[in-house]
C-alpha positions as a Markdown table, in Angstrom:
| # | Residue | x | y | z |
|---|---|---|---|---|
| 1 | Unk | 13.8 | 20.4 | 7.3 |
| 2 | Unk | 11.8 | 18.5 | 5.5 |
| 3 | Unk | 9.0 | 16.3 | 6.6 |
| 4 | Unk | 8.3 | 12.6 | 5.1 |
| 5 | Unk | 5.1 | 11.0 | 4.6 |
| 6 | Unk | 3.6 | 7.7 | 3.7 |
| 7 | Unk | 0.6 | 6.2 | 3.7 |
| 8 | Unk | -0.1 | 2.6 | 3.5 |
| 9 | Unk | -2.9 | 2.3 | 1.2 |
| 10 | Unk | -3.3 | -1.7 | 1.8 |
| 11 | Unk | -4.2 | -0.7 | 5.4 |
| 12 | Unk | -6.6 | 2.2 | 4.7 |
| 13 | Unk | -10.0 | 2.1 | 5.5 |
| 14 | Unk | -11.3 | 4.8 | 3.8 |
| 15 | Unk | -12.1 | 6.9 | 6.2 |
| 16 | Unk | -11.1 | 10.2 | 4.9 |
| 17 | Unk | -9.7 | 11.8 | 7.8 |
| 18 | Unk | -6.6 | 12.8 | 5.9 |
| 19 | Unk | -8.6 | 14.8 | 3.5 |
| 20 | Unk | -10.1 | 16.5 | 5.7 |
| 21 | Unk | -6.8 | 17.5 | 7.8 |
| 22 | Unk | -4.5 | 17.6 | 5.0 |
| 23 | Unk | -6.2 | 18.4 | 2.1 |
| 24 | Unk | -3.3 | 19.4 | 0.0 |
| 25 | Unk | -1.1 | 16.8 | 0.9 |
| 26 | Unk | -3.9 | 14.1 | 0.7 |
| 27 | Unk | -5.9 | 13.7 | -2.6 |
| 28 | Unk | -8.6 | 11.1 | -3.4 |
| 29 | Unk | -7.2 | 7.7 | -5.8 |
| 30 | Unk | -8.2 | 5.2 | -7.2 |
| 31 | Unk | -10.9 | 3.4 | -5.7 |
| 32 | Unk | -11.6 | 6.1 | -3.3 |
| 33 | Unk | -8.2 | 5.5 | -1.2 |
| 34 | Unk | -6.2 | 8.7 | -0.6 |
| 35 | Unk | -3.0 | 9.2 | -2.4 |
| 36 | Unk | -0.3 | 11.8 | -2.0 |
| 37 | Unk | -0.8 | 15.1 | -4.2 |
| 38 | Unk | 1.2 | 14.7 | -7.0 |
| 39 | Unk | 3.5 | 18.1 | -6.1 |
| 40 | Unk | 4.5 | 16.0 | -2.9 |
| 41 | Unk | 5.0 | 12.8 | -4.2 |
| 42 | Unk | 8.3 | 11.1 | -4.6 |
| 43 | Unk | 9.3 | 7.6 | -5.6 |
| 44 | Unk | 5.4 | 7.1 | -6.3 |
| 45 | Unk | 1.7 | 7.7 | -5.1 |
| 46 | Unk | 2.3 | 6.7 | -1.5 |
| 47 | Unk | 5.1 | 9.1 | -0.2 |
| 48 | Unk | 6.3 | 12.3 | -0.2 |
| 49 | Unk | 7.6 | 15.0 | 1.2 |
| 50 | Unk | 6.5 | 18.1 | 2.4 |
| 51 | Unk | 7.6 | 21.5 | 3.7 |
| 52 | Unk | 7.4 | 22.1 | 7.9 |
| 53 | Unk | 5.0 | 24.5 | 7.6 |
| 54 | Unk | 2.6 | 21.5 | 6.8 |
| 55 | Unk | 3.9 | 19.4 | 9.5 |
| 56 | Unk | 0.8 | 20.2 | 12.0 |
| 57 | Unk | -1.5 | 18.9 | 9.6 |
| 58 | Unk | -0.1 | 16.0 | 8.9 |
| 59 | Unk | 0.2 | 14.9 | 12.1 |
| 60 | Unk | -3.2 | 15.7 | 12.9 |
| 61 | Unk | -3.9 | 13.3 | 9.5 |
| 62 | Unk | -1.5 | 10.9 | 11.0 |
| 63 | Unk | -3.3 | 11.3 | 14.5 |
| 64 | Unk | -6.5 | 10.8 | 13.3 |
| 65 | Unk | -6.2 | 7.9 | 10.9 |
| 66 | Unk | -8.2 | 5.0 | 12.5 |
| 67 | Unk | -5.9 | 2.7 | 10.6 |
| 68 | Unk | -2.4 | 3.8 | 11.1 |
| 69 | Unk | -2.3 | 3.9 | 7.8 |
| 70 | Unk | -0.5 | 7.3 | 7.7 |
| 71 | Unk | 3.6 | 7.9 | 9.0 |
| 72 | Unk | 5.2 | 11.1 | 9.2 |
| 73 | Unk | 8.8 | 11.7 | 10.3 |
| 74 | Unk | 10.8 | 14.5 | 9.9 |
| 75 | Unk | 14.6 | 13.7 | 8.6 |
């Protein structure tokens, strides 16, 4: 099943937690925001999908985002 991300970049505050939880789903853009990686991405920068087997990490990106900035559902 696969597991949808987004990230609201207008929200982000930089804090990098993503990153660090999720560091190949979450990549560094422009201006220091995160984006998604580009082998995630679909319909642009700031979703994607990704398999299950990185659903525990970004949650704990989604979790730990002092933001919100980051949603992750699975369809």
């Amino acid at each position: 099943m696969p597991v949808k991300v987004k990230i609201d970049r207008s929200k982000c505050v930089v804090a990098h937690f993503c990153l660090f939880y999720a560091p190949t789903v979450f990549i560094p853009g422009d201006g220091g925001k995160p984006v998604i990686s580009p082998e995630y991405a679909s319909g642009g920068m700031e979703e994607g999908y990704v398999p299950e087997e990185l659903y525990d990490q970004v949650k704990e990106a989604e979790r730990h985002c002092p933001s919100r900035a980051i949603k992750v559902y699975r369809e």
